[in-house]
N, C-alpha and C positions, 0 to 999 in steps of 0.2 A: 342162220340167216337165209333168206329166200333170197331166189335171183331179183323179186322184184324190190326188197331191199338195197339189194348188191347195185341194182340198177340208179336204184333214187340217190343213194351215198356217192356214187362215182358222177351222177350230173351232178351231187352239190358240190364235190370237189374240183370239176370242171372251172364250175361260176366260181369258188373260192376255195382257191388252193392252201393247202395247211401253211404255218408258217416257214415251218424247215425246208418245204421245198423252194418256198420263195426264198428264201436266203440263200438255197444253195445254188440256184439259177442265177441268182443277183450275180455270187460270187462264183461263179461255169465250173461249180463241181461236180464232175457227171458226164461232162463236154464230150469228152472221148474216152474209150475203156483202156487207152495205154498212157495217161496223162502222167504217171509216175515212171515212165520210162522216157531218155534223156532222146530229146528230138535229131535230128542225124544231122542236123545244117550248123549244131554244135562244134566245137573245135574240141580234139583227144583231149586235152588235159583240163577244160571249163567243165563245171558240174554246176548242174541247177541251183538257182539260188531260192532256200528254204529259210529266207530271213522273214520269221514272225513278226518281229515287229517293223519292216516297211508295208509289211502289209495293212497292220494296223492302223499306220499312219494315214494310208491310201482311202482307210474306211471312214475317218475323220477325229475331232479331237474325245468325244465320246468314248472309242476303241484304243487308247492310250493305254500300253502297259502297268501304268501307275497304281497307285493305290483307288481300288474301286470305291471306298466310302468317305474318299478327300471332301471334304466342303460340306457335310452331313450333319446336320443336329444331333446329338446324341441322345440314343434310346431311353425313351420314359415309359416306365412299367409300371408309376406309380398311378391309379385312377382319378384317385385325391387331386393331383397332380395337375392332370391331365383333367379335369374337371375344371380345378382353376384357371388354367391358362384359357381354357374356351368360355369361361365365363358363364359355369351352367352352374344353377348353387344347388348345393347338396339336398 
């Protein structure tokens, strides 16, 4: 890559940032470089609360620990099938 590549890719990243990073800005991972170490205003015996699923909760009902393909049609591999139901004739 040339710089004036390097250059064109980092303003398009500017205007539109990949999506990982937007997510992990949504969710301030990255905030500060000791985020995994226990803040001092804590009391001796509390430890961080690492509960997955309030977090999940936080993100809305989408991000529920539950079964991810609840409520889903079930997969059709057949094209016959899958022809008929759209109503295209063979």
């Amino acid at each position: 890559m040339t710089l004036f590549q390097i250059e064109e890719l980092t303003c398009y990243w500017a205007q539109h940032p990949p999506l990982h990073l937007l997510i992990a800005a949504y969710l301030g991972v990255g905030k500060t470089k000791n985020a995994l170490l226990p803040s001092t205003s804590m009391g001796q015996g509390q430890q961080p609360n690492s509960d997955s699923g309030s977090l999940l909760a936080q993100l809305g009902p989408g991000f529920d620990a539950g079964e991810v393909d609840a409520g889903l049609s079930p997969v059709v591999l057949d094209f016959a099938e899958l022809r008929l139901r759209a109503g295209i004739p063979d």
